[in-house]
DSSP file (Angstrom, degrees, kcal/mol; ACC not computed):
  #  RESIDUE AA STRUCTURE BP1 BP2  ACC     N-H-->O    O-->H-N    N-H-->O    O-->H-N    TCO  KAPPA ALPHA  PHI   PSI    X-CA   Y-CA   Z-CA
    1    1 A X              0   0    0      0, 0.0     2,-0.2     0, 0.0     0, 0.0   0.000 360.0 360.0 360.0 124.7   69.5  101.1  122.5
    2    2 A X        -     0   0    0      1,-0.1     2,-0.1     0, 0.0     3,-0.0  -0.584 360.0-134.4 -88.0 149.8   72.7   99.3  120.8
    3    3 A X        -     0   0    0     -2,-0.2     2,-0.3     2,-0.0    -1,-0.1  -0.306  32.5-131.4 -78.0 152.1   75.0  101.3  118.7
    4    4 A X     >  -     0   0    0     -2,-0.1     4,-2.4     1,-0.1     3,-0.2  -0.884  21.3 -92.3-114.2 179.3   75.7   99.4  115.5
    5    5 A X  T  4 S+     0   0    0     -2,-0.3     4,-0.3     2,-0.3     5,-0.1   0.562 112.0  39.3  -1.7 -81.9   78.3   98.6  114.0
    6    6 A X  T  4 S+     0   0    0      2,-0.2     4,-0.3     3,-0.1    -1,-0.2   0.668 114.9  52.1 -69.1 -33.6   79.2  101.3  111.3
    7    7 A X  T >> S+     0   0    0     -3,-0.2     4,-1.5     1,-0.2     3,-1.3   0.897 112.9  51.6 -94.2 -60.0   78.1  104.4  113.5
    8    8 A X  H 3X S+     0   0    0     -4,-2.4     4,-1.1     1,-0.2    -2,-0.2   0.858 117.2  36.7 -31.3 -35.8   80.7  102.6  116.3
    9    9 A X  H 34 S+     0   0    0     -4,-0.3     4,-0.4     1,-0.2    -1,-0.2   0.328 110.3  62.5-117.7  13.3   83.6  102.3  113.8
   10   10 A X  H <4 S+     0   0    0     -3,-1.3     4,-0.3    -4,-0.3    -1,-0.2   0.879 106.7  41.8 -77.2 -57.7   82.6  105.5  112.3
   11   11 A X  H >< S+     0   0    0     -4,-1.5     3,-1.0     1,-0.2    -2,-0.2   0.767 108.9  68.7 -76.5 -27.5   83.4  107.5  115.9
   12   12 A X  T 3< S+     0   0    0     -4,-1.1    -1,-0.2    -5,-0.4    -3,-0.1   0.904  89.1  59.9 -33.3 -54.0   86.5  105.3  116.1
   13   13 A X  T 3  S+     0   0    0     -4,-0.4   139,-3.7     1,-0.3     2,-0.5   0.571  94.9  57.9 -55.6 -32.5   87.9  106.9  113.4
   14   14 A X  S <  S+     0   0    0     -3,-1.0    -1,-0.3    -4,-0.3     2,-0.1  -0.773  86.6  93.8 -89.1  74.1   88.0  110.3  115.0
   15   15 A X  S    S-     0   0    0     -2,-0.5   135,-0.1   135,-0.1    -1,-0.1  -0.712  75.1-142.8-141.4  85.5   89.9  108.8  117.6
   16   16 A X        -     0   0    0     -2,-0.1     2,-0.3   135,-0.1   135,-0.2  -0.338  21.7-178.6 -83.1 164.4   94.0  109.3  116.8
   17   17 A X  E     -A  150   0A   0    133,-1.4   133,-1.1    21,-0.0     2,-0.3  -0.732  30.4-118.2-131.3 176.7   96.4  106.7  117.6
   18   18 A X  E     -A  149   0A   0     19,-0.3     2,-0.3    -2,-0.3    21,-0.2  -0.711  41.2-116.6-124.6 147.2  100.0  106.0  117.4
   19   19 A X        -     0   0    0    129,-0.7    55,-1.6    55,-0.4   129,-0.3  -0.956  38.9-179.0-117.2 113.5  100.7  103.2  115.3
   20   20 A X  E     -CD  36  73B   0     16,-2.3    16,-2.8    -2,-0.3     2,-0.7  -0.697  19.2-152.4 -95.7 142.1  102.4   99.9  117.0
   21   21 A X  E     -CD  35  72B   0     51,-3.2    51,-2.5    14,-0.2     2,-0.6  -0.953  14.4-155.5-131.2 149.0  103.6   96.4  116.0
   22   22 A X  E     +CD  34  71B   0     12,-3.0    12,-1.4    -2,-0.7     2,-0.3  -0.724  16.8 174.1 -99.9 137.7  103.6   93.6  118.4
   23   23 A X  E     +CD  33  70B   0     47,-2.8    47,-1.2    -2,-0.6     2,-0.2  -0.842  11.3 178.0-131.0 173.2  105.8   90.7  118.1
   24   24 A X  E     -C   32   0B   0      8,-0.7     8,-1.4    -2,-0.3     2,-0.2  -0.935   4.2-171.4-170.0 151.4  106.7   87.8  120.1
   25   25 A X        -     0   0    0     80,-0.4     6,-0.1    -2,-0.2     5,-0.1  -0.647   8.5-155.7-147.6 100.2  109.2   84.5  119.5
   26   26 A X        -     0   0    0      4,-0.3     2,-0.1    -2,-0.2    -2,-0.0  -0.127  48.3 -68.9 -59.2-169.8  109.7   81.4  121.5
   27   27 A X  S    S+     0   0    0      1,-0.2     2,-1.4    39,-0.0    -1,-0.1  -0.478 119.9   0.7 -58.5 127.6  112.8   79.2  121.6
   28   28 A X  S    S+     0   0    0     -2,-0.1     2,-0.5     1,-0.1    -1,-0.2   0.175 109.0 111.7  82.1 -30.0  113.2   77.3  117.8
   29   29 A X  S    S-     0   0    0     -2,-1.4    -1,-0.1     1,-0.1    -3,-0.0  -0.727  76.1 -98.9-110.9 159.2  110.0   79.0  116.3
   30   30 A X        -     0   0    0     -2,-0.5    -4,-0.3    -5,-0.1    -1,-0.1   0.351  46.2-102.8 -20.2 145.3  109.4   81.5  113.7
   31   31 A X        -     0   0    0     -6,-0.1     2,-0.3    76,-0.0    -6,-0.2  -0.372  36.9-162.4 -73.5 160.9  108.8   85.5  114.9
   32   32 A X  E     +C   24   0B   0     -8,-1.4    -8,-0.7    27,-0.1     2,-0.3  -0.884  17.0 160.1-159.4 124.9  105.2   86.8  114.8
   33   33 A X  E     -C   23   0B   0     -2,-0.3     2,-0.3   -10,-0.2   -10,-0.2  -0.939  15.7-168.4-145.6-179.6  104.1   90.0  114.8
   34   34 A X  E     -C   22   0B   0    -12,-1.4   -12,-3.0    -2,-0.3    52,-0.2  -0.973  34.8-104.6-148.1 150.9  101.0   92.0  113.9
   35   35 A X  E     -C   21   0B   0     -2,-0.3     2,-0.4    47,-0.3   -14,-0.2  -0.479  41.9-173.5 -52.8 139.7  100.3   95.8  113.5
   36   36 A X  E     +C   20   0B   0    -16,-2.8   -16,-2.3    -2,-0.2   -18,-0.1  -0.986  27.7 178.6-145.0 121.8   98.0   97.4  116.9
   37   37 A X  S    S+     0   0    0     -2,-0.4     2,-1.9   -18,-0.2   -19,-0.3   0.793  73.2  85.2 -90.1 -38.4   96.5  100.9  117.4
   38   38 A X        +     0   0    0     14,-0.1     2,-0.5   -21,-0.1    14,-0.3  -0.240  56.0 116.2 -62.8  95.2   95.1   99.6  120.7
   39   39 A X        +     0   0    0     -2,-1.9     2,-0.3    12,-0.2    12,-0.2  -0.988  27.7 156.3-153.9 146.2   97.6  100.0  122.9
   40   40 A X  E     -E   50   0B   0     10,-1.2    10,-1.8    -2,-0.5     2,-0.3  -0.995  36.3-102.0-158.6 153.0   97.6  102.1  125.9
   41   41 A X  E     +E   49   0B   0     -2,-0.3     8,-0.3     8,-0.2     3,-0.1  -0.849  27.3 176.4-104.0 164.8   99.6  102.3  129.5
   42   42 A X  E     +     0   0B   0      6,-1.2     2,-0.3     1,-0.5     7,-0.2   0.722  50.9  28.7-126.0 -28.1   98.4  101.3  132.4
   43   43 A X  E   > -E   48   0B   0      5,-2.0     5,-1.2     1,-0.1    -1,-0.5  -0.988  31.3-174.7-140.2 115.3  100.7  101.4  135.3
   44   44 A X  E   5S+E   47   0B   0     -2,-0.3     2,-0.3     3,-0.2     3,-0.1   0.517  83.1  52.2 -89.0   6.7  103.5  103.3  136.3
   45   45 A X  T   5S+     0   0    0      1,-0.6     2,-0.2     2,-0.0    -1,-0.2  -0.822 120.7  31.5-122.8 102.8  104.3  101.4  139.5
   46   46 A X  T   5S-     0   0    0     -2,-0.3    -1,-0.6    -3,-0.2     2,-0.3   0.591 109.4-125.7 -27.4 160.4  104.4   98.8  138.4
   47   47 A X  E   5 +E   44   0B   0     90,-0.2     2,-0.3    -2,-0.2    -3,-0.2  -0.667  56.4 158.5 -75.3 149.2  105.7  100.1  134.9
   48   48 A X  E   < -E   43   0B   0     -5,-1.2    -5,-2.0    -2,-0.3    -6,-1.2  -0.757  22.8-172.5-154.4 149.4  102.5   98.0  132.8
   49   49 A X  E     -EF  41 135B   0     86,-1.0    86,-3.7    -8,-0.3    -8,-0.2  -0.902  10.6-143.4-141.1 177.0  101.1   98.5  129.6
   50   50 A X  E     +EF  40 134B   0    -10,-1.8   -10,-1.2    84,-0.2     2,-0.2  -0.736  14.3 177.5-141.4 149.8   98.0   97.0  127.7
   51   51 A X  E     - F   0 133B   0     82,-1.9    82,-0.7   -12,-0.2   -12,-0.2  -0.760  24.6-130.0-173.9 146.3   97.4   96.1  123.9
   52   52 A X        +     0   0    0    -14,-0.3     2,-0.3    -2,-0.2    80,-0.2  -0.282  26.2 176.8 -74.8 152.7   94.2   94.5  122.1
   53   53 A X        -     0   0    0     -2,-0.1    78,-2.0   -17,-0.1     2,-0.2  -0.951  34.7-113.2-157.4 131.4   94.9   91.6  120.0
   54   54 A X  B >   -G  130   0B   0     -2,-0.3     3,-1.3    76,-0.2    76,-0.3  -0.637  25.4-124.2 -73.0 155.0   91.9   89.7  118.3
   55   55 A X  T 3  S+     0   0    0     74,-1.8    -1,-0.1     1,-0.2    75,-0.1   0.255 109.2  63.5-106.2  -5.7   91.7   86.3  119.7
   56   56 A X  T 3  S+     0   0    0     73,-0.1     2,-1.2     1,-0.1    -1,-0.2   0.515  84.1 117.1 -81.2 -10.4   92.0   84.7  115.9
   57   57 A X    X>  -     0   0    0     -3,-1.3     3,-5.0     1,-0.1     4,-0.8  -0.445  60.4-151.3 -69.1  87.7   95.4   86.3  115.9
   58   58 A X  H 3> S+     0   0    0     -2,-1.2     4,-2.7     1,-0.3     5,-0.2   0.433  99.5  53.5  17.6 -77.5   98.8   84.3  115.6
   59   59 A X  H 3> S+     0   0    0      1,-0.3     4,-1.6     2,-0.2    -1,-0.3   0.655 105.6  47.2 -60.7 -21.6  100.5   86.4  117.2
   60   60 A X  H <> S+     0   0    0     -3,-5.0     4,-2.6    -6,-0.2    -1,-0.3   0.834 107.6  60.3 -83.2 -31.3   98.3   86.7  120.5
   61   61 A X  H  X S+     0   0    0     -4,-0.8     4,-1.1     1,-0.2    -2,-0.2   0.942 107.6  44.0 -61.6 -32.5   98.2   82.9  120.6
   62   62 A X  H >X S+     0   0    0     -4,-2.7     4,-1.2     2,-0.2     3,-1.0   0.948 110.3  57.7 -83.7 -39.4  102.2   82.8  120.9
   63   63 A X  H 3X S+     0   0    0     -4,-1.6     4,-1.9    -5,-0.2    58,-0.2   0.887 109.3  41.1 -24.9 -53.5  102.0   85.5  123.3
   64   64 A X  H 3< S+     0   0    0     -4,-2.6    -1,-0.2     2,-0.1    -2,-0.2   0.794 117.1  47.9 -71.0 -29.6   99.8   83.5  125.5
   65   65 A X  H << S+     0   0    0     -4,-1.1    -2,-0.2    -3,-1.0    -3,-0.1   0.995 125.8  25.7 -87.1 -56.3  101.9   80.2  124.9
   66   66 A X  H  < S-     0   0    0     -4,-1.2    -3,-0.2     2,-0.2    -2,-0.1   0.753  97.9-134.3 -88.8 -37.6  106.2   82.1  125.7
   67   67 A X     <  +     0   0    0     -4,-1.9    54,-3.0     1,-0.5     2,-0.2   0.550  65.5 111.4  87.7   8.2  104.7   84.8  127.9
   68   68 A X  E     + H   0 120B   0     52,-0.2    -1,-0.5    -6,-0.2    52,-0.2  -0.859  41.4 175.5-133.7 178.1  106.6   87.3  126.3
   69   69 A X  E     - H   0 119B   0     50,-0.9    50,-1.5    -2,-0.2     2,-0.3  -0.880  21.1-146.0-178.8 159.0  106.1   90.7  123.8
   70   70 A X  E     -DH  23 118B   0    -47,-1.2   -47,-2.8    48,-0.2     2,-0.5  -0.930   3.9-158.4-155.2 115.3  107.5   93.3  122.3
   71   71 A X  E     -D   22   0B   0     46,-1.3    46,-0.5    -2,-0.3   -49,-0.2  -0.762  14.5-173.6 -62.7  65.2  105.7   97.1  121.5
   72   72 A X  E     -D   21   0B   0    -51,-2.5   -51,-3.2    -2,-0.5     2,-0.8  -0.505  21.0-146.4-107.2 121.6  108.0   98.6  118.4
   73   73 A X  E     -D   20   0B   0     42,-1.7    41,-4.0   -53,-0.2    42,-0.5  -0.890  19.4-123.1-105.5  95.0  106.2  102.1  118.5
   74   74 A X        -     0   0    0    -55,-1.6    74,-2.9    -2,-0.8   -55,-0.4  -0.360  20.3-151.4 -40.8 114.4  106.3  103.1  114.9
   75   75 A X  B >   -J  147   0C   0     37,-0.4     3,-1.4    72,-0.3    72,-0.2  -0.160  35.6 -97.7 -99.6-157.6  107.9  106.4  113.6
   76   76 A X  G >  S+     0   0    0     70,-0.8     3,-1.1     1,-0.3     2,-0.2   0.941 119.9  66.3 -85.7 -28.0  106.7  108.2  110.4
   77   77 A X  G 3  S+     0   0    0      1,-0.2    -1,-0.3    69,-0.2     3,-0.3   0.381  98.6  75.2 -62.2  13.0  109.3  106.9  107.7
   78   78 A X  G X>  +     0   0    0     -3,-1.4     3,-1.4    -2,-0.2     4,-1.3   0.305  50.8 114.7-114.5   7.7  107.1  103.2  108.7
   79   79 A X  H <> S+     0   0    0     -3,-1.1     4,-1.6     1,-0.3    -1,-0.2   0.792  77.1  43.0 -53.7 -29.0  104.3  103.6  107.1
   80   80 A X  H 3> S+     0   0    0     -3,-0.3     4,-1.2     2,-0.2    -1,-0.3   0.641 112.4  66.8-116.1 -12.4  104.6  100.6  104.5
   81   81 A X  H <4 S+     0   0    0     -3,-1.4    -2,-0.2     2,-0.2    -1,-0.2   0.929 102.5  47.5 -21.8 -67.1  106.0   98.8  108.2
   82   82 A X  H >X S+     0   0    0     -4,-1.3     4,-3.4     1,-0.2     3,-2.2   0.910 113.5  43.4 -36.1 -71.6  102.5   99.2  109.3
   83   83 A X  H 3< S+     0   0    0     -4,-1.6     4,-0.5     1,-0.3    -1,-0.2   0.909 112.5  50.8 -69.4 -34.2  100.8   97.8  106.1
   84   84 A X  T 3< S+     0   0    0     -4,-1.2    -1,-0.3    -5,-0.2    -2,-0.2   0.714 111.5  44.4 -89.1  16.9  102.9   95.0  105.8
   85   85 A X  T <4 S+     0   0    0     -3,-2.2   -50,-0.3    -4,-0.1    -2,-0.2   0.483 106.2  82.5-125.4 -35.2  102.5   93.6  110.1
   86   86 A X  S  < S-     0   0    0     -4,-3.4     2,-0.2   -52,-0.2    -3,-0.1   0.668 104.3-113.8 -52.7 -16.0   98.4   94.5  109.0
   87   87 A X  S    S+     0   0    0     -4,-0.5    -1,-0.2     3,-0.1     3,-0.1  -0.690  86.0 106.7 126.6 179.0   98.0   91.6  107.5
   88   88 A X  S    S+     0   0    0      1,-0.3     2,-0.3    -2,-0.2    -2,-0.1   0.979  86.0  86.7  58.1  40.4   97.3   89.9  103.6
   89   89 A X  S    S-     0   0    0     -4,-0.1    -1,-0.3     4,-0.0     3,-0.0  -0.960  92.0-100.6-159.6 156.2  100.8   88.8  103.9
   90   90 A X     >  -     0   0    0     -2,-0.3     4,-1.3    -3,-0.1     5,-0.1  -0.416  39.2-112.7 -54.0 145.3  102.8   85.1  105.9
   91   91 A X  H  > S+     0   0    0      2,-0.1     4,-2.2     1,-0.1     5,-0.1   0.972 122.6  60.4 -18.4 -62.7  104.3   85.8  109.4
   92   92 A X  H  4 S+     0   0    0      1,-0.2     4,-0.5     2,-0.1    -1,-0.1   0.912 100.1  48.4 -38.1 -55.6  107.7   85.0  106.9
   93   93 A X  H >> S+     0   0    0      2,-0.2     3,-3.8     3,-0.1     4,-0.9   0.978 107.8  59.7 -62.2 -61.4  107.1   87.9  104.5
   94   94 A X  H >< S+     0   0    0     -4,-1.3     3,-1.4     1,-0.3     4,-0.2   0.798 123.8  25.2  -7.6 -81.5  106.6   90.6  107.7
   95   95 A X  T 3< S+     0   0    0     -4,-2.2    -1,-0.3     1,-0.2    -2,-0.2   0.217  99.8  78.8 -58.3  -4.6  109.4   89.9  108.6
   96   96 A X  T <4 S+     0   0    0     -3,-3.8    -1,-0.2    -4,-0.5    -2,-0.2   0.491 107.4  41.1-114.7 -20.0  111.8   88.5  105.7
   97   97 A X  S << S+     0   0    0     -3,-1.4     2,-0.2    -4,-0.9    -1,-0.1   0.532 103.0  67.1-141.3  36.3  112.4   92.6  104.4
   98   98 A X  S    S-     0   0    0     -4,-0.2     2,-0.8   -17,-0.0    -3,-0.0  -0.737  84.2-109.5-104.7 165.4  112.8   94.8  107.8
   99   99 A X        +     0   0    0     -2,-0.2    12,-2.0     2,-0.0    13,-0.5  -0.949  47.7 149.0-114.4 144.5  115.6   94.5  110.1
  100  100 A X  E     -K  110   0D   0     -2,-0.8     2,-0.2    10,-0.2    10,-0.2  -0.743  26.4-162.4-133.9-165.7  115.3   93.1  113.3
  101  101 A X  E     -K  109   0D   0      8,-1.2     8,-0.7    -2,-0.2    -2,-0.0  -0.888  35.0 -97.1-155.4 162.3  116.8   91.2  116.5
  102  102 A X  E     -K  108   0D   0     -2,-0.2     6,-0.2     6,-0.2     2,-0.2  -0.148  36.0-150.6 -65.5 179.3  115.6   89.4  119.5
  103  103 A X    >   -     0   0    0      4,-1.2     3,-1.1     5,-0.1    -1,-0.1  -0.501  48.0 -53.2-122.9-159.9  115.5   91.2  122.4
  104  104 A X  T 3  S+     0   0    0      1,-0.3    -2,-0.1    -2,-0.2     2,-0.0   0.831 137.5  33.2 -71.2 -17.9  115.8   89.9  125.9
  105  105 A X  T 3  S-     0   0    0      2,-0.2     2,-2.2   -36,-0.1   -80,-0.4  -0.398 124.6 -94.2-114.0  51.5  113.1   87.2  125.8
  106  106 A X  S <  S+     0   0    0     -3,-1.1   -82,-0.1     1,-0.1    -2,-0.1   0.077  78.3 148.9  26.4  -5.4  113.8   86.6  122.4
  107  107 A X        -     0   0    0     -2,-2.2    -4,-1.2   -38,-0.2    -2,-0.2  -0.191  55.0-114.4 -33.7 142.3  110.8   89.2  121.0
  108  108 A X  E     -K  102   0D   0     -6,-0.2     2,-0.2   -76,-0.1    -6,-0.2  -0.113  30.9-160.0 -77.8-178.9  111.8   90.7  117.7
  109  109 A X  E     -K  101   0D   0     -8,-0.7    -8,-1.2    -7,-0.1     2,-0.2  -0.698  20.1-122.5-174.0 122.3  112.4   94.4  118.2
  110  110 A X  E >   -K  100   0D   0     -2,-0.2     3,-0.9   -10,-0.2   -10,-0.2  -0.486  16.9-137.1 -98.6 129.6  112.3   96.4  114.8
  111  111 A X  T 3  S+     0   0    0    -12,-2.0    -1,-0.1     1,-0.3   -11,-0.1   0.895  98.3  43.6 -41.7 -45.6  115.7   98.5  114.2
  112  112 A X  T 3  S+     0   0    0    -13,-0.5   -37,-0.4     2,-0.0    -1,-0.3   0.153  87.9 127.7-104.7  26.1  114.2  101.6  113.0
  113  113 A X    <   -     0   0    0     -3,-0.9   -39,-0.2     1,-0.1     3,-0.1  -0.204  61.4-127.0 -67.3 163.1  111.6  101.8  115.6
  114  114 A X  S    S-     0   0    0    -41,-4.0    29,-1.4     1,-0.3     2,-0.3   0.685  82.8 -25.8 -88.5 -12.6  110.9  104.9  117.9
  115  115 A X  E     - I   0 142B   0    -42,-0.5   -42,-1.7    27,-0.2     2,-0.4  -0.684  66.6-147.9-173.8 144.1  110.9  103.2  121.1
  116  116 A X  E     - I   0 141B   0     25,-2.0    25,-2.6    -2,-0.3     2,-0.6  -0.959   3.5-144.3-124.1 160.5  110.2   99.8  121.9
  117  117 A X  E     - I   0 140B   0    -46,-0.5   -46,-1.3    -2,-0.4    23,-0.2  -0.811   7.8-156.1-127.4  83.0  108.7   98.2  124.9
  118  118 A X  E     +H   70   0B   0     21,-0.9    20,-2.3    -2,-0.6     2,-0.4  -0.365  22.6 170.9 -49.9 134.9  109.6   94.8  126.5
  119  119 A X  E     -HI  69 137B   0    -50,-1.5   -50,-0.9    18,-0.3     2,-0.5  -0.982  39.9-138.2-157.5 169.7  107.4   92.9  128.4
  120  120 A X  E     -HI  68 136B   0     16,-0.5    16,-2.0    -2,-0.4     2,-0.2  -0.973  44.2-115.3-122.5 121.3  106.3   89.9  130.3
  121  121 A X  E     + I   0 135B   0    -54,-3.0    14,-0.2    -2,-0.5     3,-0.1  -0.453  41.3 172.5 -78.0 121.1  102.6   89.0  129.7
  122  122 A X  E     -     0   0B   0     12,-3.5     2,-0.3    -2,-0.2    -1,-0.2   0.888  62.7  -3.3 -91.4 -31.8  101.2   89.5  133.4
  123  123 A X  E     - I   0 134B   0     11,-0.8    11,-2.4     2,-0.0     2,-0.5  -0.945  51.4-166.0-147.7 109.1   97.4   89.2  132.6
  124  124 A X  E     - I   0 133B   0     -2,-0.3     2,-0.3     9,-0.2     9,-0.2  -0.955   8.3-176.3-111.9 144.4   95.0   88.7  129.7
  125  125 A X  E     - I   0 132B   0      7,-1.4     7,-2.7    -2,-0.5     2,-0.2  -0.936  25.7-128.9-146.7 141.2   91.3   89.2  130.1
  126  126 A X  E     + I   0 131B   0     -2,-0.3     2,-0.3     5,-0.2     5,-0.2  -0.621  27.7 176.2 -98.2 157.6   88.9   88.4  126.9
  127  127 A X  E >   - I   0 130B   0      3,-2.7     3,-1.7     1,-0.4    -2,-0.0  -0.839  62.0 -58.5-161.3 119.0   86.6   91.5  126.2
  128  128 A X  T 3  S+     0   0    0     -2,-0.3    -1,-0.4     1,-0.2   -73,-0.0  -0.293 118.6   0.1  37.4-129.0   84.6   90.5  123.0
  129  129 A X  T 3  S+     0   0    0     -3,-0.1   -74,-1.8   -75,-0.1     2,-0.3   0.716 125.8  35.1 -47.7 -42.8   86.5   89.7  119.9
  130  130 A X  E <  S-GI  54 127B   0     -3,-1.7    -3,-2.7   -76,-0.3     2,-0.5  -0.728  77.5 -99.6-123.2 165.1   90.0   90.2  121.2
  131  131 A X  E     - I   0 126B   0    -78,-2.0    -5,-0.2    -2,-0.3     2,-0.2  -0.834  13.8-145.6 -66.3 103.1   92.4   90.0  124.3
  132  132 A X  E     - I   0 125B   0     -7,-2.7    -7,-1.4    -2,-0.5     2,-0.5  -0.576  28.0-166.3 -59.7 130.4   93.5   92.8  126.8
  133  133 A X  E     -FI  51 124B   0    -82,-0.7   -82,-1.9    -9,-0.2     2,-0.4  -0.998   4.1-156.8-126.8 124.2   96.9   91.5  127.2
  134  134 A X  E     -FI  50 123B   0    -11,-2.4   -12,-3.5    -2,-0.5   -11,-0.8  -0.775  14.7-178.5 -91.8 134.0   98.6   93.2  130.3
  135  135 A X  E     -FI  49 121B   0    -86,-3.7     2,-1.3    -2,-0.4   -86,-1.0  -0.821  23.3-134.2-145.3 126.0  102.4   93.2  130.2
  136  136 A X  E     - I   0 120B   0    -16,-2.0   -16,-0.5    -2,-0.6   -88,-0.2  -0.413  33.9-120.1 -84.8 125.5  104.9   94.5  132.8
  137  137 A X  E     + I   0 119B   0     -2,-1.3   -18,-0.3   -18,-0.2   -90,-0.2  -0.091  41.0 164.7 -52.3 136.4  107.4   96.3  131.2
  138  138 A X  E     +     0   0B   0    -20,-2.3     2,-0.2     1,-0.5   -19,-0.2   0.760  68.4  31.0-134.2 -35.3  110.9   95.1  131.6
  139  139 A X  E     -     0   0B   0    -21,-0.3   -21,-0.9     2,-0.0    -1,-0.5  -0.883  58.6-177.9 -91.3 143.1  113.0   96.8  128.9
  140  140 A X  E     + I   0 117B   0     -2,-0.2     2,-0.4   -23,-0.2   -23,-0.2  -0.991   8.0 175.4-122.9 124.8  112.1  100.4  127.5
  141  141 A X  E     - I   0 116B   0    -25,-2.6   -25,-2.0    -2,-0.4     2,-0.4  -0.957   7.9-174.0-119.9 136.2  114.6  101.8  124.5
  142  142 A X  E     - I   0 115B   0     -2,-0.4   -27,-0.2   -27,-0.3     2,-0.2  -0.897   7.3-171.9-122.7 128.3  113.7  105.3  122.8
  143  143 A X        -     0   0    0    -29,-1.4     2,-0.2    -2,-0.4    -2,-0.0  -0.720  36.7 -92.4-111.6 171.5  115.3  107.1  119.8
  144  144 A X  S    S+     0   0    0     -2,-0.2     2,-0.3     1,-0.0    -1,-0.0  -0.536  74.5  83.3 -84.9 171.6  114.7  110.4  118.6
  145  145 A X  S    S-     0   0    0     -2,-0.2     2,-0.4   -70,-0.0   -31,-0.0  -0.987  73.5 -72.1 151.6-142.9  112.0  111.0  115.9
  146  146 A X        -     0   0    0     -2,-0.3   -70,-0.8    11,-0.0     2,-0.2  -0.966  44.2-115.7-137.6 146.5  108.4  111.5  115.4
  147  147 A X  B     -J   75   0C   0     -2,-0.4    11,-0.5   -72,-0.2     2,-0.3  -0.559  28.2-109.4 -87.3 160.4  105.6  108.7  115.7
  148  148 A X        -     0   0    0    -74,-2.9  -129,-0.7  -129,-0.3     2,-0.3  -0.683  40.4-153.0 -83.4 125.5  103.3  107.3  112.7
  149  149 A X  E     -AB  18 156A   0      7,-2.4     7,-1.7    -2,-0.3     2,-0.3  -0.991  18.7-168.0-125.2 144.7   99.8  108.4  113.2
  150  150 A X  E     +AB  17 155A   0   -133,-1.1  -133,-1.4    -2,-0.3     2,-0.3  -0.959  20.7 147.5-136.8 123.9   96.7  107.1  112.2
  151  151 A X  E >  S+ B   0 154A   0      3,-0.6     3,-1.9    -2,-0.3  -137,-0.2  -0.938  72.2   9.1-151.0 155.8   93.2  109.1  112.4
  152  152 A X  T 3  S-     0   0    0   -139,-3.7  -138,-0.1    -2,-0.3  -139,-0.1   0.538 137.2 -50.5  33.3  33.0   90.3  108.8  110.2
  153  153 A X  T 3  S+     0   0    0      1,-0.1     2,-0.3  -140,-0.1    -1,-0.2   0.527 121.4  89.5  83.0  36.9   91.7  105.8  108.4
  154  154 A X  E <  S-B  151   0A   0     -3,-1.9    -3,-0.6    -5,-0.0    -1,-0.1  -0.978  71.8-114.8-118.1 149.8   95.3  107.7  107.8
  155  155 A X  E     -B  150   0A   0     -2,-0.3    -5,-0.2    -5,-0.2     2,-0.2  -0.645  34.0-177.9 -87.7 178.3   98.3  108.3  108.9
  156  156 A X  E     -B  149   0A   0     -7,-1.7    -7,-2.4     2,-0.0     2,-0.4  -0.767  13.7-133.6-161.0 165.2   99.1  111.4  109.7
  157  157 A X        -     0   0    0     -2,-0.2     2,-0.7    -9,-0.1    -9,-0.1  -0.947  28.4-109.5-135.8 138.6  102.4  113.6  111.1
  158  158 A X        -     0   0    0    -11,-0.5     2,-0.5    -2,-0.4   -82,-0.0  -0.637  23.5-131.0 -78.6 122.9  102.7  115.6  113.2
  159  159 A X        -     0   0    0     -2,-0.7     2,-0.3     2,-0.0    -1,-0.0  -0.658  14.3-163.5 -74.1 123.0  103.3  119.5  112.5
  160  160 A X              0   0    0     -2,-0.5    -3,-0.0     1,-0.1     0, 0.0  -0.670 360.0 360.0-112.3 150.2  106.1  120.9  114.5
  161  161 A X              0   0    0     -2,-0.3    -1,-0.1     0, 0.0    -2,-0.0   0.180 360.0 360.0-133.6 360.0  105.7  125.0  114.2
């Protein structure tokens, strides 16, 4: 018997995540990045990690063309980060009122992030709508803070006792 739809993205929802945006840049064009809850690791030897990208998205299509990516692991002060990488906005605007820089393969990498994750796309594999994109980590950087969370279609903080 298939699940539908609603009762699938219903049980999603009790599922929390840490809140990511992925970026990417070749040589000469414009940044692209997109907000992702799917994201997970995969490997520690090799270092890899994984994140879903719908296969209408910008940003996975320049992924696929430079071969490179950037994870910026969202902390909690990012929330309106989040909303503006979600979408209903240009690539330009995302980008036009955070700070960033490239990174070592010219991925943006968001100042105020909580850790970000470099990578070199080793594998994508389609699984319905979107792309598993596999990527071996080549730069890690971590600051201190707290991550954005989002469960049952909020964010959420974590309580420290």
């Amino acid at each position: 018997m298939a699940v539908n739809e609603q009762d699938f993205k219903n049980a999603l929802r009790m599922w929390a995540s840490g809140v990511t945006v992925v970026t990417s840049k070749a040589d000469g064009q414009a940044p692209k990045g997109m907000t992702a809850t799917s994201f997970s690791s995969v490997s520690m030897d090799p270092p890899q990690i994984l994140v879903c990208i719908n296969q209408k998205a910008d940003t996975g299509e320049l992924i696929q063309d430079c071969k490179h990516f950037a994870v910026n692991i969202l902390n909690t002060d990012q929330q309106a980060v989040s909303n503006q990488f979600a979408g209903g906005s240009s690539q330009e605007e995302r980008f036009a009122s955070i700070a960033w820089h490239e990174g070592d393969h010219n991925s943006p990498v968001l100042e105020d992030a909580l850790a970000v994750i470099e990578c070199k796309l080793e594998q994508q594999v389609q699984a319905g709508s979107h792309w598993i994109m596999v990527g071996n980590v080549e730069k890690v950087t971590c600051k201190e803070g707290d991550p954005l969370l989002y469960f049952d279609g909020a964010y959420r903080e974590l309580i420290h006792s």
